[in-house]
C-alpha positions, 0 to 999 in steps of 0.5 A, a space after each residue: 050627356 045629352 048636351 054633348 050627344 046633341 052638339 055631337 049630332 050637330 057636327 055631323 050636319 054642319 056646313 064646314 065653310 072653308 078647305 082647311 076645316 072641311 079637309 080636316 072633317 074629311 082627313 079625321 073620317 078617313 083616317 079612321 077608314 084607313 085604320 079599320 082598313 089596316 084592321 081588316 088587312 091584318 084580319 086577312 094575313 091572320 086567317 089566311 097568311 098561310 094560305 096565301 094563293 087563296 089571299 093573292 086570289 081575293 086581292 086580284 078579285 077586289 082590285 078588278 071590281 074596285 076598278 070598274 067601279 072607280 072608272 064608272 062611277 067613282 073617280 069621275 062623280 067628284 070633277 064632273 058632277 059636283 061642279 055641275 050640281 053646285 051650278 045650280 046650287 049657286 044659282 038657287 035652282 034646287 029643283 032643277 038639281 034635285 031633277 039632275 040628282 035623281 037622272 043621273 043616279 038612274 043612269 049611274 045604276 042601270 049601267 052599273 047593273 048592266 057591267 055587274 051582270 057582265 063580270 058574273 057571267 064572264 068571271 071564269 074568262 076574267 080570272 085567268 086574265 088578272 092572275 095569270 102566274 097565280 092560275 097557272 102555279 094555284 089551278 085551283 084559285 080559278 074557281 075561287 077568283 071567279 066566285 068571289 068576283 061574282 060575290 063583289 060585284 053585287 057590293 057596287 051596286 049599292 056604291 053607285 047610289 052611295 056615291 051619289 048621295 056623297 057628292 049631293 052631301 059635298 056639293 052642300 059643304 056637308 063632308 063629316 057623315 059622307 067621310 063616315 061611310 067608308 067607315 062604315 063600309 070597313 067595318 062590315 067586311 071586318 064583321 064579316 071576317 071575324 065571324 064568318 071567315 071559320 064557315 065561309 073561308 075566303 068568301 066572308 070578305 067578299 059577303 062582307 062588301 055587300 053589307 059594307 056598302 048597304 051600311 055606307 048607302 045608309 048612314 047618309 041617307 038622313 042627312 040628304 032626306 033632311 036637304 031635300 033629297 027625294 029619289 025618283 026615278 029619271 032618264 033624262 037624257 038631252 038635259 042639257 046638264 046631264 050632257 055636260 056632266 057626261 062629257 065631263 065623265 067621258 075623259 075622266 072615265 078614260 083616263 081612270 081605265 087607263 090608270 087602272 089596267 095600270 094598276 091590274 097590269 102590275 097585279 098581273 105581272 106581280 103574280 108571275 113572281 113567287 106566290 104572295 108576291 101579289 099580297 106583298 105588292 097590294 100591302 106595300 101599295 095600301 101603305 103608301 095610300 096612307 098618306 095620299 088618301 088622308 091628307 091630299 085626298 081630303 084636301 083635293 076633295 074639300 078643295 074643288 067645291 071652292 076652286 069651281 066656285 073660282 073658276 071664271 076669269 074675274 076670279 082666276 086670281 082668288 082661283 090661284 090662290 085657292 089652289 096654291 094654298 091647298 097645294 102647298 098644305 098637301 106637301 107640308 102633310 104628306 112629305 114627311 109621311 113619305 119619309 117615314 114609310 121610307 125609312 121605316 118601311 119594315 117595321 112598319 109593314 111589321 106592326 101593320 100586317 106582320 102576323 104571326 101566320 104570314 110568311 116572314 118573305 112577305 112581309 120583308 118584300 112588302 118592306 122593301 117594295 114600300 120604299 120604292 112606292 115612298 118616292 112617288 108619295 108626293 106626285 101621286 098627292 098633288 096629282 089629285 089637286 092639280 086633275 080637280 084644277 083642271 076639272 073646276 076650269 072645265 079643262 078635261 082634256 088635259 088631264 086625260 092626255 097626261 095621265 095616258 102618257 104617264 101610265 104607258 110610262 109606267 106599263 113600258 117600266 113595268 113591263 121591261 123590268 119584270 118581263 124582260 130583265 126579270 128584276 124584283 118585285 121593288 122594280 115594279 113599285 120604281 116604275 109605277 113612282 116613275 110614272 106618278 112622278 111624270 104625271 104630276 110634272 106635266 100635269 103642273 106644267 100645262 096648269 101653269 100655263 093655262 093660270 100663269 102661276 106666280 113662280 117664286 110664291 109657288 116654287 119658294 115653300 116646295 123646296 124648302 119643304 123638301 129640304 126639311 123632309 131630307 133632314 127629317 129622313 136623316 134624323 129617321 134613320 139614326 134613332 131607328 138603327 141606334 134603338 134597333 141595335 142597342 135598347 129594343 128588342 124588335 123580334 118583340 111587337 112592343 119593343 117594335 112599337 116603341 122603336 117606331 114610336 120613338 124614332 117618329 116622334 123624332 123625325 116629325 119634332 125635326 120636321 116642325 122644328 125646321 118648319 119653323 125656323 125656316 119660316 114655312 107658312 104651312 106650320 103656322 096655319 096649322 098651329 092656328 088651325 090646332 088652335 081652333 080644334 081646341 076650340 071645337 073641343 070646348 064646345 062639344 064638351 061644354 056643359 050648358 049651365 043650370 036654368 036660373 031659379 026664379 024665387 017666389 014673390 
């Protein structure tokens, strides 16, 4: 037990030396984020789906402060400081980076703590603002938005250092204790939920993302310290490195708010519809995250580090090659996802938040917004390696241009369809996969351009990949409707599971199988790199053998 604690130890601090194996350490981690994030949704629909304005109520309160916090901080840290703080890594300047580590975390948490003490103050101006129909219908959701933004904005202060010390951990190819964290995080909300939900009601998740994000500060902590981490407090503000990373910041951040007013825009505009059409929005919207955050997000991430190492003109052909690879392994993972979700969509959305307390309207809604979200899976995916492409090139124009053309896209969709034709709620998710989809295309087109591509290298496996994933979505369909109508009993959660279960199993067994006999590369790289799982396995398990006896002369 020792040996197998001890080689468990030292997997949490090894230095994973290529893509497909720090994506891999990333995509375990945060797929079991994502489970403990469907755990904690599930959690909410059963304490409070019947009272649903109060649910709507939270999830328009945790989308604003997720916001401010990913446009701030976040979503910028990965394409600006990493590639900054990896420079000096190259360059064996530690000192210089440890200096530059610790300025900008100061900076990061001043500035956080200065919008923090602004969302607490202004919070009964902001509610009205971000649920428009949920305050007007629910009066009494106003007082209940305004104290749980309150609540949540103590959360992030804690995710500023948090986040730093996760691209310090990336930046040394260390991704399996920083992917933990979020899971960590989840787990104190769904602590919090369980046991304080019955006294504080819907304020116990809201206390729980205070203790989620001091258990996601935490746990990295050690494994920093032992890199040679040491905080100090540092404002440096003309270093010539923190100047690059903010200007890199700026139109991240930028691009980020835009994307996210996106995002509020369609919360809002959601709100205007049926109460709990927010939670069927937010639940169909985790969903199809699903896919984007496990597999593209851990690839893009574990990717960025190698593509700025890459990025100069004596390496731009390595840079491609780079960049293709991970760009086609990110559709071979997510297409037949997407698929899935697609054409499963409602017993799914059953088997992950359909409790018996939440409205079966809800629930089907969610079903059916989800197909919609299903068609932008792809772009929405590639779209987070093409911007660290962009990134790693020091290109941060491009990527902020393109993002606001393709979001206004999606706020004009949005708008014109719920507030001038008065559509569906379906019609909301189509304009936001419009949107995505027109990002992700524009986006490959000024890269292409500025790399020069090789074309049918790079177009050859996309289209049979997508190919493959229609003839998947066929083979989803017929087992589903045949298991559906005539063996399972689906009103039932195990007839239910065993129906997805069956039908998923045979819409992936097609997929690989096309894979295969169309010679796609992707498949066969993974079937290596299961080998080396096995492999990894082996030696966690293995029991060291038993000290030889030395026999007395």
């Amino acid at each position: 037990m020792f040996h197998f604690l001890r080689r468990g130890a030292s997997l949490l601090k090894k230095k994973q030396e290529d893509i497909l194996s720090g994506a891999f350490v990333i995509a375990v981690s945060v797929s079991l984020s994502m489970i403990l994030g469907l755990v904690k949704w599930r959690l909410l629909a059963v304490f409070f789906g019947q009272k649903i304005a109060q649910l709507d109520s939270f999830i328009v309160a945790s989308k604003l402060i997720d916001s401010v916090f990913e446009v701030i901080i976040f979503g910028s840290i990965a394409v600006s400081f990493i590639p900054v703080f990896s420079k000096y890594l190259s360059k064996e300047k530690i000192a210089k980076s440890w200096d530059f580590a610790a300025t900008m975390i100061t900076l990061g948490c001043l500035a956080f703590f200065v919008l923090s003490l602004a969302i607490f103050v202004f919070a009964p101006q902001i509610a009205p603002i971000i649920g428009p129909g949920l305050v007007e219908k629910e009066p009494l959701t106003r007082p209940i938005i305004t104290r749980l933004l309150r609540i949540m904005s103590i959360s992030q202060i804690f995710f500023v250092a948090s986040i730093f010390i996760t691209a310090i951990l990336q930046s040394f190819q260390r991704f399996v204790l920083p992917a933990l964290a979020s899971v960590f995080y989840n787990l104190g909300i769904i602590i919090s939920i369980i046991f304080l939900a019955p006294v504080l009601g819907i304020y116990a998740p809201a206390v729980g993302m205070i203790i989620g994000a001091l258990l996601h500060l935490l746990i990295q902590l050690p494994l920093a310290y032992s890199l040679g981490f040491r905080f100090k407090f540092k404002l440096k503000l003309k270093d010539e490195s923190v100047i690059q990373t903010l200007s890199l910041m700026a139109p991240r951040s930028l691009a980020l708010a835009v994307i996210r007013v996106s995002d509020l825009i369609s919360l809002a505009l959601a709100s205007t519809a049926a109460i709990g059409s927010v939670s069927a929005f937010n639940f169909a919207l985790i969903l199809q995250t699903v896919p984007i955050n496990v597999f593209a997000g851990s690839i893009a991430q574990a990717a960025l580090p190698a593509l700025s190492l890459k990025s100069s003109i004596e390496s731009r052909i390595q840079f491609k090659k780079v960049f293709t690879e991970a760009f086609h392994q990110i559709l071979f993972l997510v297409l037949p996802v997407a698929a899935i979700l697609a054409i499963l969509r409602i017993p799914v959305v059953r088997l992950a938040f359909g409790a018996k307390e939440l409205e079966w309207d809800t629930t089907v809604l969610a079903g059916r917004v989800l197909i919609a979200f299903a068609f932008g899976i792809a772009a929405q995916s590639t779209s987070l390696l093409l911007t660290r492409a962009f990134y790693a090139v020091h290109d941060s124009e491009t990527p902020v241009k393109v993002n606001i053309t393709s979001i206004l896209l999606n706020i004009a969709l949005a708008i014109y369809f719920i507030l001038v034709r008065h559509f569906s709620l379906i019609w909301l998710a189509a304009a936001y996969s419009a949107g995505s989809i027109t990002n992700a295309l524009l986006l490959l087109y000024f890269l292409d351009r500025k790399i020069q591509l090789n074309r049918r290298e790079f177009l050859l496996p996309i289209f049979k990949m997508a190919v493959i994933t229609i003839l998947t979505a066929v083979s989803l369909y017929i087992p589903m409707k045949t298991l559906d109508q005539l063996v399972f009993n689906t009103s039932r959660t195990f007839g239910l599971l065993m129906l997805t279960t069956i039908a998923t199993a045979v819409g992936l067994s097609v997929y690989a199988f096309l894979s295969w006999l169309l010679n796609v590369e992707q498949f066969f790289i993974f079937v290596a790199f299961t080998k080396r799982l096995f492999t990894w396995g082996r030696r966690i398990f293995k029991t060291p053998l038993p000290p030889a006896k030395v026999e007395s002369l």
